[in-house]
N, C-alpha and C positions, 0 to 999 in steps of 0.2 A: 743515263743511268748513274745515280752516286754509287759509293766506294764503299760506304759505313753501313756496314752488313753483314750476317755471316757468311762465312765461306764455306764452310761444308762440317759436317756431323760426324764424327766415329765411332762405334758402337761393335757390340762384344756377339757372335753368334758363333750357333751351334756347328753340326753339318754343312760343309761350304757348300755343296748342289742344295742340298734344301733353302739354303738362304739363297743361293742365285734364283732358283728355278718362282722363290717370291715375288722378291721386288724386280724380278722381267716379265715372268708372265702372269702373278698376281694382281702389280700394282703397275705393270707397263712400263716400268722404267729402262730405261738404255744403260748394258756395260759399260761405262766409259773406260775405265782400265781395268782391267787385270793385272796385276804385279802381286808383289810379295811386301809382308810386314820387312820393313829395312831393318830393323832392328831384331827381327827372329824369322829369319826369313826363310824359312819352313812351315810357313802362314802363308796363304792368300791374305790378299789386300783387296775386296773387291772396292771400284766404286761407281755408284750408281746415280743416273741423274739427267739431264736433258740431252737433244741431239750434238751440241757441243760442249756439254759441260763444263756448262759456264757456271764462277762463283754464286754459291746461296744455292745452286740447285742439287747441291752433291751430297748423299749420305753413304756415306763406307765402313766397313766391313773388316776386323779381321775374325775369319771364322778359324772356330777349334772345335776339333770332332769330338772330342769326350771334357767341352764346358763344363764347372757346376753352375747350376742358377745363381746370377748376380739376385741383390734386390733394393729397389726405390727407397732411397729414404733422405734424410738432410747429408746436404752438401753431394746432390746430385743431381743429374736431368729427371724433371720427374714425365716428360714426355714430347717427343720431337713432332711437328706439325707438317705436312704437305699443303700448298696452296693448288687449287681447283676451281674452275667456274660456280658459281654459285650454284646454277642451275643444274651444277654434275652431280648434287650430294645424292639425288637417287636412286640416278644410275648407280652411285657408288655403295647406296646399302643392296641392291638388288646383286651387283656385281659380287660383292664381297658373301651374301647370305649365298650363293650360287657356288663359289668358290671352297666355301666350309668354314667360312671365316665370322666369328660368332663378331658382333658391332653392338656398341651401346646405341641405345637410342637420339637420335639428332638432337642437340641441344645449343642454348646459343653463349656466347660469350663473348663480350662487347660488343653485343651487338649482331656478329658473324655467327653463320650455322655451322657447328661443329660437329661432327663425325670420328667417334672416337673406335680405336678396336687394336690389336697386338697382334703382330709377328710370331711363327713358331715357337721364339725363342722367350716372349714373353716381353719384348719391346716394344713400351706403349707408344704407337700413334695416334695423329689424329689429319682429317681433313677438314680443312677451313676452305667454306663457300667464300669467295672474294668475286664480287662483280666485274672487276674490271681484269679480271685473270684471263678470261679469253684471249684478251691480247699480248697476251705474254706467249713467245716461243714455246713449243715441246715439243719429246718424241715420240712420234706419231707411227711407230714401225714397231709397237709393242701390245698391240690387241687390244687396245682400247681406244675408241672412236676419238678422235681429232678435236670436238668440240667437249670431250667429258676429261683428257689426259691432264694427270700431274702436269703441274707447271714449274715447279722446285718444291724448295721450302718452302713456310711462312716461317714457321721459326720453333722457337724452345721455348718449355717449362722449367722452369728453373726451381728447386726447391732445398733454403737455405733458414739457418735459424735469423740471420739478420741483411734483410733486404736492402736496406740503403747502403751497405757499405759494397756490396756486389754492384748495384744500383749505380755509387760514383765512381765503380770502374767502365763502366756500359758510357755515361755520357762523358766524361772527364777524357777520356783516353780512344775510344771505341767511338765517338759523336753522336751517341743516341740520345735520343729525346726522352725524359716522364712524357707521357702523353694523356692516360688514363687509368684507372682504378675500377677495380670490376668484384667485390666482396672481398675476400687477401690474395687478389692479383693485383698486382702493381704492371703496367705496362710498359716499354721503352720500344721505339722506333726508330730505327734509321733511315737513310736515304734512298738505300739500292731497292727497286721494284721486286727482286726475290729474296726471302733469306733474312727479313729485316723487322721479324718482332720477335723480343722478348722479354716474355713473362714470368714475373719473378714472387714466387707465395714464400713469404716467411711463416716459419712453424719452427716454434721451438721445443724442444721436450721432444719433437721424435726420435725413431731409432734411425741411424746413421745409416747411410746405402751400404751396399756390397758389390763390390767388382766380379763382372760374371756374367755368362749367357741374359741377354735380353739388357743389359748396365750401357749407357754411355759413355765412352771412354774419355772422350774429350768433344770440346766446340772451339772450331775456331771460328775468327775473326778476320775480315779481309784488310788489306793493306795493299793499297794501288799498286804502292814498288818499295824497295828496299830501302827510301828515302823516307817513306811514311812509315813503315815499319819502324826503323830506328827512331822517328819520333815519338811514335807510341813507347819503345821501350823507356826512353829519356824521361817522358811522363810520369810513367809507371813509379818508377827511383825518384823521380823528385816529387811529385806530388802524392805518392801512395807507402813510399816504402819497401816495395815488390823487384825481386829482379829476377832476370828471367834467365834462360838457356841462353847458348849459343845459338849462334843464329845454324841450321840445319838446312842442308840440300835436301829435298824431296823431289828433287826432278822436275814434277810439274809446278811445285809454287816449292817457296821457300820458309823458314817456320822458326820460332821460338816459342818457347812454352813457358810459363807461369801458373801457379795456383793460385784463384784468387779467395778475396778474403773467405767466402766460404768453403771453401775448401774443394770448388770445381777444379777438375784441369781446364786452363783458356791455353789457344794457341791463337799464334797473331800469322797468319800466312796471306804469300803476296799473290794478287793474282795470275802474274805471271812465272813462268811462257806459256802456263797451259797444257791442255792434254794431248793436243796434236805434234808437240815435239818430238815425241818417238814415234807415233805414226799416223797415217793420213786421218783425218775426218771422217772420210765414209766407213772405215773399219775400224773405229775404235772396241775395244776391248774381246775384239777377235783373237789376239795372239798375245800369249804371258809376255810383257814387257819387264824388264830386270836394268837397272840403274848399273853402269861402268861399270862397280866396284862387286858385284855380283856377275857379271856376266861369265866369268871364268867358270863361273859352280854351273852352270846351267841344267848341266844335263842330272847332275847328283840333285837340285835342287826339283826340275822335275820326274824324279822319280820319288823323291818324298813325298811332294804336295797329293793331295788325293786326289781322284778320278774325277771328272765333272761330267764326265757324257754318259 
């Protein structure tokens, strides 16, 4: 499996049980952690994703109980994609119409059959039929049959007023490929089997996003280890002009951030050590996990965060 890929999605929701009680027993995805926004840590941090959440298969969460509505527009995600067997798109409109979950009609996009629909929160998704997605890992302990289950990501929509200059952050720094063109999709690909297209529509003239319930906060990018990482960053200054944060502990990977030219947030985080570092495999996102440097607040902290059961 290659490295140039995303690594996982973060996005803005409403009510934390309403958004867990979704993407577990809506969309069958697996808690991978439980923790807290590091940064306001009186937030949950959910994240959600395969049985070992692994890079590209991970979208997270920091929910807030009284959001206002973010909204789509330039210099935004304009919608994050799930990969699926091909053969699963319909189970997946029967699943979802069953659920209450209203779904666009199946449509195709290079190619692939797309299945589009939104989260409580107003978070556009989509599922992408991929034929050879079967063979890809998932988890299978989430109410949805084995052979129909999310596999990861495929990837993001990206919507900026000028595609190529986003475009030569993706292959120049990130190793993605142009690959194809689909009406004002520009496509780029990388290596890693999940997590590894994105698609990027320029539109200029539109209204500009807003941060907010159903808004993508940031995408990052993988980085095998903190050697690759600092190369990208080096790139980035020499060839782009751009520089980034500090490099950041997140516990499970490590992180800098950047905005790039269109005005997304990109983070560059490394794959490692992963989510099993604070606790076993078979229980992941059983038990609120809290980084060193919180551990002291624990019990004040859980009494702020809200109820989930």
């Amino acid at each position: 499996m290659g490295h140039h890929g995303i690594h996982h999605v973060t996005a803005i929701a409403g009510p934390a049980r309403r958004n867990l009680d979704f993407y577990t027993k809506v969309l069958g995805l697996r808690l991978v952690k439980k923790t807290v926004n590091f940064d306001d840590p009186g937030t949950y941090h959910f994240y959600f994703g395969d049985e070992a959440g692994h890079p590209g298969s991970i979208l997270t969460f920091f929910p807030w109980e009284h959001v206002a509505p973010g909204r789509v527009g330039v210099g935004w995600t304009q919608e994050t994609a799930f990969r699926v067997p091909e053969a699963s798109i319909g189970y997946w409109a029967h699943r979802l119409l069953e659920k209450g979950v209203a779904h666009g009609a199946p449509e195709k996009r290079f190619g692939q059959s797309v299945l589009t629909f939104k989260d409580p929160d107003g978070t556009s998704l989509a599922l992408v039929g991929v034929p050879e997605a079967g063979n890809d890992p998932a988890w299978t302990d989430g109410g949805v049959p084995a052979e129909s289950a999310i596999r990861g990501l495929e990837g993001v929509t990206l919507l900026v007023e000028d595609g190529a200059k986003t475009g030569a952050i993706l292959t120049d720094v990130f190793g993605f490929r142009e690959t194809a063109q689909d009406g004002s999709l520009v496509r780029y690909q990388g290596d890693a089997t999940i997590g590894a297209t994105v698609d990027i529509r320029s539109a200029k003239g539109f209204l500009p996003g807003r941060m907010g319930g159903g808004s993508v906060h940031h995408i990052a990018f993988r980085a095998a280890d903190d050697a690759a990482q600092e190369a990208m960053v080096k790139r980035l200054a020499e060839n782009h002009g751009i520089r980034t944060t500090e490099q950041r502990d997140r516990n499970y990977f490590r992180s800098v951030y950047f905005r790039e030219p269109g005005g997304i947030l990109f983070e560059i985080a490394t794959d490692a050590p992963g989510f099993a570092v604070d606790e076993a495999a078979g229980t992941l996102g059983q038990k609120l996990k809290l980084p060193p440097f919180l551990e002291p607040r624990r019990s004040e902290l859980e009494a702020k965060l809200p109820e989930l059961a």
